[in-house]
N, C-alpha and C positions, 0 to 999 in steps of 0.2 A: 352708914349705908354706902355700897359701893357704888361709886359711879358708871353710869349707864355710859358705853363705850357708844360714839356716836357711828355712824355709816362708814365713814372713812377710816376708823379705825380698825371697824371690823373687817374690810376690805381691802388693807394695806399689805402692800406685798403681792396682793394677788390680780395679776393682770388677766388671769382665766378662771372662768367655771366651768362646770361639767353637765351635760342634760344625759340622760338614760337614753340609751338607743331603742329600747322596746318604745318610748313616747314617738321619737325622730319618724322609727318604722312607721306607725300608723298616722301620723299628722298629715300629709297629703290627704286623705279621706276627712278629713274633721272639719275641715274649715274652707271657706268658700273660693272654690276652687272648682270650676265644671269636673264633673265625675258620673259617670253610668252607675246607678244600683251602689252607692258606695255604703261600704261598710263604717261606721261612724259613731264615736258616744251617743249614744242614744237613751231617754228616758222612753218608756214603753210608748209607743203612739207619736211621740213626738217627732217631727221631723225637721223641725230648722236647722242649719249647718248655724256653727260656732261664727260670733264676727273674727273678725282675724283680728282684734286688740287680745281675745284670748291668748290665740295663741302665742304672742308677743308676751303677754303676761304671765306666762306659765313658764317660760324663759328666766322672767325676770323672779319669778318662785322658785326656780331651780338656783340660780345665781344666788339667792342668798342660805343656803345652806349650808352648815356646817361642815368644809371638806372632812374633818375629822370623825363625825358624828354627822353623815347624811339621814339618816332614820331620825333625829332629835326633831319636837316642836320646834319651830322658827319665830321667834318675836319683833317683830317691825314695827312702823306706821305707815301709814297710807302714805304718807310726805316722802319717806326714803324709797320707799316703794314706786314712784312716778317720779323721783331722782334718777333709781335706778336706769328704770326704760327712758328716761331724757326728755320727761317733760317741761318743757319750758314756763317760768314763773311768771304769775304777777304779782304788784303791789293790790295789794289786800283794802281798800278804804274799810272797809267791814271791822279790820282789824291795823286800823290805824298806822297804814303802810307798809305792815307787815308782809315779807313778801313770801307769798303761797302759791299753790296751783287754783286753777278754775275748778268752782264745782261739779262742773261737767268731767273733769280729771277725774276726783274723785267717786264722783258716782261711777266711772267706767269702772274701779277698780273693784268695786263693790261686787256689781254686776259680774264681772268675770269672777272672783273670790263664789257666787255664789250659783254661778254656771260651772264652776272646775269641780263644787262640791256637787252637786244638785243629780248631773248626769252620770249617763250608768257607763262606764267602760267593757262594751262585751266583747269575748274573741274564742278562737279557736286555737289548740297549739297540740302539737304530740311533745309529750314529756315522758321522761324514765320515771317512774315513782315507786316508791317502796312504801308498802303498809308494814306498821307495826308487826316482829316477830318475822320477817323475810328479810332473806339477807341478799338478793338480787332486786334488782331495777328493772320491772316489766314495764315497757315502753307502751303505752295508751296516751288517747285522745281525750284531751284536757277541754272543755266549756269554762270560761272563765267569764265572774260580774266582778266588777270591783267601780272604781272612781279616781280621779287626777287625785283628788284633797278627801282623804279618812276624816278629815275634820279642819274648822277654823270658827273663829273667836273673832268678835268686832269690840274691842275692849273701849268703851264709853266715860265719859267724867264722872267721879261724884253727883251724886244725886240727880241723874238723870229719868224722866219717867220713859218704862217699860212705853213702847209703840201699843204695846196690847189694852192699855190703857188709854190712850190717846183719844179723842171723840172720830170718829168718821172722816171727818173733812180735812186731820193733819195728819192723816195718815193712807199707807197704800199696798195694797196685796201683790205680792212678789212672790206668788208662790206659780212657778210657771206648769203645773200640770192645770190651772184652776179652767181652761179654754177644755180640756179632756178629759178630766172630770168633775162631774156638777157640785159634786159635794165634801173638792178636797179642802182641807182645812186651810183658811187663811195664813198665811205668814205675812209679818206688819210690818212696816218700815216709817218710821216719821219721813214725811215731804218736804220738812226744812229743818233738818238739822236739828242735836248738833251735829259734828262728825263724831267720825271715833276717833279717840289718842291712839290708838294701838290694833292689832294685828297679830293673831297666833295662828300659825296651821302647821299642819302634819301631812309633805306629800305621801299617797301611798306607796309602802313599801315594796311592791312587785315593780314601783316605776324609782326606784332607787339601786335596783340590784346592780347594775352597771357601775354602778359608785363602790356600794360596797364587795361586788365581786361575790356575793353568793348568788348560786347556784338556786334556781337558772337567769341567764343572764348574757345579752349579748354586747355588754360593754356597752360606754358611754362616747360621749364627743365632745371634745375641750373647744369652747367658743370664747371669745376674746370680750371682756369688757364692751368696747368700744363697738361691738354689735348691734347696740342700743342707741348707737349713732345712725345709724340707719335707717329705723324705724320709720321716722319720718317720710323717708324717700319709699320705702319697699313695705308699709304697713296697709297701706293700698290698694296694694297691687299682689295677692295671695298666690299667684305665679312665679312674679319675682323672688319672694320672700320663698317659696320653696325651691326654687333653683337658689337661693343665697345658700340655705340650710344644707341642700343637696351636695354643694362646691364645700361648706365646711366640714365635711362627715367624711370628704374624700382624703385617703391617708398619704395619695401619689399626689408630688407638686407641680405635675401637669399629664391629662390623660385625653383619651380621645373616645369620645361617648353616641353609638350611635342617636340622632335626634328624635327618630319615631319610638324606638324604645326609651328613651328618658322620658319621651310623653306618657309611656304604660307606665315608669316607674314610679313615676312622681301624681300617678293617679289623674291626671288628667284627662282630657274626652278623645279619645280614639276615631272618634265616629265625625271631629272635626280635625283632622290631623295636621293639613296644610295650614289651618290660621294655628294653631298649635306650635307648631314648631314657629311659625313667627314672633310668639309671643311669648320661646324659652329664647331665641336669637336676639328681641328686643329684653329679656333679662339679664343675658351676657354682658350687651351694652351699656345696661346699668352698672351693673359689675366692675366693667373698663371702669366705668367713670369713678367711681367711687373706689379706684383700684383695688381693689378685693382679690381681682385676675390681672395681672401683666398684661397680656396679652388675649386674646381669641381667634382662630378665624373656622369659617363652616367651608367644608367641602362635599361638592358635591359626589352622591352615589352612583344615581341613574339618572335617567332623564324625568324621572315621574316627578319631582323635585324631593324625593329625599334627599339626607345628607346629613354627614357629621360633623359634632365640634370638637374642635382642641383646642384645649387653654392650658395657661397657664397661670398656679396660683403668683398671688404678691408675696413678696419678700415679709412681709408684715401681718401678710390672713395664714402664711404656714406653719398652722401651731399642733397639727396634729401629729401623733408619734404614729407607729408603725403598729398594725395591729386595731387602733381605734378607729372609729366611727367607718369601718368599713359596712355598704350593706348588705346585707346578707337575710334570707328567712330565720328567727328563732326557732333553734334544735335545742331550748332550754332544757336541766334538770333537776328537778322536784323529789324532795324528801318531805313524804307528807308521815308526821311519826303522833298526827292524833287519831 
């Protein structure tokens, strides 16, 4: 039997991964972050925004794909899995010093694994398509459902019993329409354990096309390993964390942004603008500090207190080539040939 290549080997050599820009596009709306009427994954009726460990974690599901084969299942564990994103260890007494993460770790990841599958991704897009037997591309408006995760796997030890089997009391329904509708079917999870050994999913393939460059597709954004160093600091704070995302997607290594518009861009509240901009000015800060940016300073426009930023990236955060992760609307194009 071949040996199971561990984390670091599969990851050797490579100091970047890639996220799909159609994800990047729409994450300002998904996660908790003030927004008017936002457009957002949504399952019918439901309206909670995503916590922001999601979106960290959807990152960290991107990051382990296969650059060669972005479209292949992904096989992990939960352990390499909150490596990745830099969760910090303990000594395990449970397992006799063994050093793991907290259960609490664990269940986040579960939790997210079954909010990336669970939620509907809806959107609107104009695309070229061609039906079978036409040899032109008539440009119409595309209604799109789809989901972050086509599917995933909680692969379990030997002889473990089925949760659906379980009596009542070790067990607990996870199935999050059950508040909206009275008589959706339970989905069961044992309340102690064990875990799982392992981890399979399959991002879907409309959020991989920037990877693999079919059409349509508005390219990807090369993010650095050591992104996952940060979490800690900016997983908190869902403003931060999209001005981080927003500065690595920018392909100039230093530009000048007016502020009240990066607050429409990055979907935040318009209708609070002045603490707004304070609170993309106090993400810069972050930024400085954690040098991501050389540099910053804000200049004023008018008197009303608008005003812009310019920064400059670090020698160290400028990994993007020319061409990538700029933003732009998707002008994608679709070949529908069923």
């Amino acid at each position: 039997m071949a040996k199971r290549l561990t984390l670091q080997d599969r990851l050797k050599g490579r100091g970047t991964f890639q996220v799909d820009n159609q994800w990047l596009q729409r994450a300002p709306s998904l996660y908790l972050t003030k927004v008017k009427d936002p457009i957002q994954l949504t399952l019918p009726g439901l309206t909670r925004r995503l916590p922001p460990f999601v979106e960290w974690a959807s990152y960290g599901l991107y990051s382990l794909l296969d650059p060669k084969n972005p479209t292949a299942p992904v096989r992990t564990t939960p352990t390499e899995l909150l490596d990745v994103l830099g969760f910090a260890r303990d000594f395990s007494s449970s397992l006799a010093g063994y050093e793991t993460h907290t259960s609490d770790s664990y269940r986040m990841v579960e939790e997210a694994l079954h909010l990336l599958y669970s939620i509907e991704l809806e959107r609107w897009d104009d695309w070229n398509v061609r039906y079978p037997g036409q040899k032109r591309r008539k440009r119409q408006t595309v209604h799109l459902f789809g989901r972050f995760l086509t599917s995933y796997k909680l692969i379990y030890p030997e002889g473990v019993t089925s949760a659906d089997f379980l009596p009542d009391e070790e067990r607990e329904d996870i199935n999050i329409t059950k508040g909206l509708i009275p008589d959706a079917r339970p989905i069961w999870r044992a309340k102690n354990g064990p875990r799982p050994e392992g981890i399979e999913y399959q991002i879907d393939p409309d959020l991989v096309r920037g990877l693999t460059k079919e059409d349509p597709n508005i390219g990807s954004t090369k993010m650095p390993f050591k992104i996952f160093e940060l979490r800690k600091t900016f997983g908190r704070n869902p403003t931060a964390t999209r001005v981080l995302v927003w500065v690595m997607r920018q392909a100039a290594n230093s530009m000048t942004r007016d502020l009240d518009s990066l607050v429409r861009e990055l979907k935040l509240d318009p209708d609070h603008m002045s603490y707004m901009r304070g609170q993309i000015i106090k993400a810069f800060e972050m930024l400085e500090k954690e040098r991501v940016v050389e540099s910053f300073s804000i200049q004023a426009v008018d008197s009303s207190g608008r005003g812009e930023v310019t920064f400059i990236k670090s020698k160290d955060w400028y990994l993007t080539e020319p061409k990538d992760g700029i933003l732009e609307e998707p002008e994608g194009t679709e070949d529908d040939e069923s």
